[in-house]
C-alpha positions, 0 to 999 in steps of 0.5 A: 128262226131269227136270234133275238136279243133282250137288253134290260130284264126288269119287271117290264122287260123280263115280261116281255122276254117271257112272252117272246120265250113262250113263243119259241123265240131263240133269245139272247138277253143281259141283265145288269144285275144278272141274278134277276134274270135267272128265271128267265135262263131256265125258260131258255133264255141265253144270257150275255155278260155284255149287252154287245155280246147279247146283240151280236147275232141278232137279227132284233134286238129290244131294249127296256131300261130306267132312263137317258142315262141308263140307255147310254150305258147299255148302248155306247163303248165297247160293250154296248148294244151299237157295237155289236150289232151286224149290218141289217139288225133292227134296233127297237128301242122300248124304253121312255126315255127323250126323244133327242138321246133316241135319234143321237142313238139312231145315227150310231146305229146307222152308221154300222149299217143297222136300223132303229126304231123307237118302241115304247110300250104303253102298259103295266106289267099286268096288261104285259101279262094279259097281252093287252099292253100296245105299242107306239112306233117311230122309224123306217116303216120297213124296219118296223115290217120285219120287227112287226111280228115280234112286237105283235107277241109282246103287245097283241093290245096294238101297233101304231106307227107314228111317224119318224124315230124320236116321235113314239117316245114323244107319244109315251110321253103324251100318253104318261103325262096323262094317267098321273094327270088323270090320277089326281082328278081321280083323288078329288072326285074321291074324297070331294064325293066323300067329305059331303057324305058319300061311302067311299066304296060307293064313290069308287064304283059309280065312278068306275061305272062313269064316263071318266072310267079310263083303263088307268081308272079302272086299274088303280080305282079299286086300291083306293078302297083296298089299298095301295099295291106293295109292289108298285106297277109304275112308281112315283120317281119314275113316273117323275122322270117321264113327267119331267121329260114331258115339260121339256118338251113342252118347253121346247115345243111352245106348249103349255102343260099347266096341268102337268106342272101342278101334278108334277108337284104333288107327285114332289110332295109325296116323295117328300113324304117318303111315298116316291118307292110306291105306286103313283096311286098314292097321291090319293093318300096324300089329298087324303090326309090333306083333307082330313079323311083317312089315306087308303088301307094297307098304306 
């Protein structure tokens, strides 16, 4: 069976190393911080001391990290992923991150005779757990071929191509965009429903069973009325940074992004608040309490 690598083992990328681990898998991974991937070493992952180290070997390596500056760290210089990686490994590059440091990354590799991709995974670390997460795809459509039945194990949710490299991080970008978006209409059909009268409870459901009931809905719908998650499945600072990469390109691009600038700025408000470690959810509780009815429970 091929080697794999998995660089990155947060709460994403430690799921998605599980799922290729319970495949039976051979994987190498790194963790800068090495003590959270230990449970994954006991299911049988081998851990690197050095990204490189994790990719020399591999057929595929993955990736799953914080931002720009974080992926450039792990790849470039002596110890990073670009170093080791041998003359026709693939590269499949899962974190959001812009899709000009995705292609600068991409000459790197194909200068050693290797190919990238750029992967992006759209999901929770719930919808990972549930196989339902799916995945965009920029590159070679060859290299995506022999990557394809991997990436089937860690999203079975779906696979699509979308042209070439840098354009699948552009497709998170679009996609993230919306669930804060989506997120904030959510909250003002809540409490704009509440305020005339309606139980909160009961507005919650007739818009879960409603033609708005998207996934991004039907999974943070309920914590308005049960509260907040303590352990947030996607965070407010980071969902800042992917919103901040989407109205770049939209500046980059011509296009206007005005619903995305005014959530942008909510999402400010709340981590003035204290709230940026929390879920991005909790914009309910800020128009909550802006609007004179209490936040969600258990905040």
């Amino acid at each position: 069976m091929d080697r794999l690598a998995f660089v990155g083992l947060g709460a994403m990328g430690s799921r998605l190393a599980r799922r290729l681990l319970d495949a039976r898998h051979p994987v190498a991974g790194y963790n800068r911080t090495a003590d959270k991937a230990r449970a994954l070493e006991a299911a049988g992952l081998k851990l690197a001391a050095t990204p490189r180290a994790a990719a020399e070997g591999a057929a595929v390596v993955f990736s799953m990290v914080t931002d720009d500056t974080a992926l450039r760290a792990v790849a470039l210089g002596p110890g990073g992923i670009v170093a080791g990686l041998g003359r026709g490994a693939v590269w499949a590059e899962m974190s959001t991150v812009s899709p000009a440091i995705t292609r600068e990354l991409g000459d790197a590799v194909t200068a050693r005779g290797a190919a990238m991709l750029d992967t992006p995974i759209s999901g929770s670390t719930i919808t990972v757990e549930q196989g339902a997460a799916s995945i965009a795809v920029g590159g070679d459509g060859e290299a995506l071929a022999r990557v394809r039945p991997y990436l089937s194990v860690m999203a079975p949710g779906g696979i699509t191509h979308v042209g070439p490299l840098g354009l699948a991080k552009t497709m998170k970008i679009a996609t993230n965009l919306g669930l804060a978006v989506q997120m904030l209409a959510f909250a003002e059909a809540v409490l704009l429903a509440e305020k005339a009268g309606i139980a909160r409870e009961t507005a919650v459901d007739a818009l879960l069973k409603s033609v708005i009931a998207s996934p991004m809905v039907k999974y943070r719908g309920p914590y308005v009325v049960g509260g907040m998650p303590r352990d947030a499945w996607f965070n407010i600072r980071m969902i800042q940074k992917d919103m901040q990469l989407a109205l770049d390109q939209g500046h980059a691009t011509g296009v206007t992004l005005p619903t995305t600038a005014l959530t942008q700025q909510w999402l400010t408000m709340a981590r003035g608040l204290g709230l940026g470690e929390r879920d991005f959810g909790t914009l309910f509780d800020v128009l909550a309490g802006l609007s004179g009815v209490p936040p969600s429970p258990n905040r």
